[in-house]
C-alpha angles and dihedrals in degrees: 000000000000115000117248109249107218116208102236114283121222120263118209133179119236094289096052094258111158106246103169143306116272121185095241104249093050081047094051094041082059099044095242130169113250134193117246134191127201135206117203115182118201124182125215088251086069097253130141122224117234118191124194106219127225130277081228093071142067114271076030111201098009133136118254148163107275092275144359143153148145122304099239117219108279091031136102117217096263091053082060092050105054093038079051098049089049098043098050099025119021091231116130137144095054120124104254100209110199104244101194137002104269100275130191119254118176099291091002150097104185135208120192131192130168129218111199109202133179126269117275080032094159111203120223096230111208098217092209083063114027130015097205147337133217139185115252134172122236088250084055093045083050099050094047094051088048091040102042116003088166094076088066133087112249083235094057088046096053082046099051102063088059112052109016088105094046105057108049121077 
């Protein structure tokens, strides 16, 4: 199997502040803060898209939102989230709405947008990133966490707490 290159990620200080580019692996081996985007997608119907990542990537077979990676160096963290939510999942052309400021999290600065998409919306799953997505409301999404956190990634756990109010209607 040939390892994945990644293009250098962007490295902050605790107020978000851009200190450098980093390829990810160099930046995880330091302990560095990197920025994050999310991408939650909500149907009309009032449901939340979960994807299971790969087993290719890192955090392999986990639960997260629909779509999330690192911002690359020349890029916002919008940018991140609609290259993210193409390159997992084939959806573009959708309004990503910021959900919440970026806000820290333990290694992280994150971004969060939301896509809201019409009911029967099929995803386009990349297999080298994510092995498969499903609909959930925010009661199951609830339930799992409480049930099984550890099904999650600890990303999506840090995540949750700040915008699960937010993005439910």
């Amino acid at each position: 199997m040939e390892e994945k290159v990644y293009p250098p990620v962007t490295v902050v200080d605790d107020t978000d502040t851009v200190i450098g580019y980093l390829g990810l692996f160099d930046a995880l081996a330091k302990g560095l803060r990197r920025r994050v985007a999310y991408c939650i997608v909500r149907d009309e119907s009032n449901r939340m898209l979960i994807q299971r990542r790969s087993g290719e990537v890192l955090s392999p077979n986990l639960l997260d939102f629909a779509a999330a990676g690192h911002v690359n160096e020349g890029q916002t963290y919008l940018d991140a989230a609609r290259a993210e939510l193409e390159e997992e999942l084939g959806l573009k052309g959708f309004l990503l709405s910021e959900v919440v400021p970026p806000f820290a999290t333990p290694g992280f600065y994150n971004g969060v947008y939301m896509a809201v998409v019409p009911d029967n919306t099929e995803p386009i799953i990349n297999p080298e990133e994510v092995s498969g997505v499903f609909w959930v409301s925010k009661d199951e999404i609830l339930k799992m966490i409480a049930g099984h956190p550890q099904q999650f990634t600890e990303p999506f756990l840090g995540v949750w707490p700040h915008v699960c109010d937010k993005i439910f209607s």
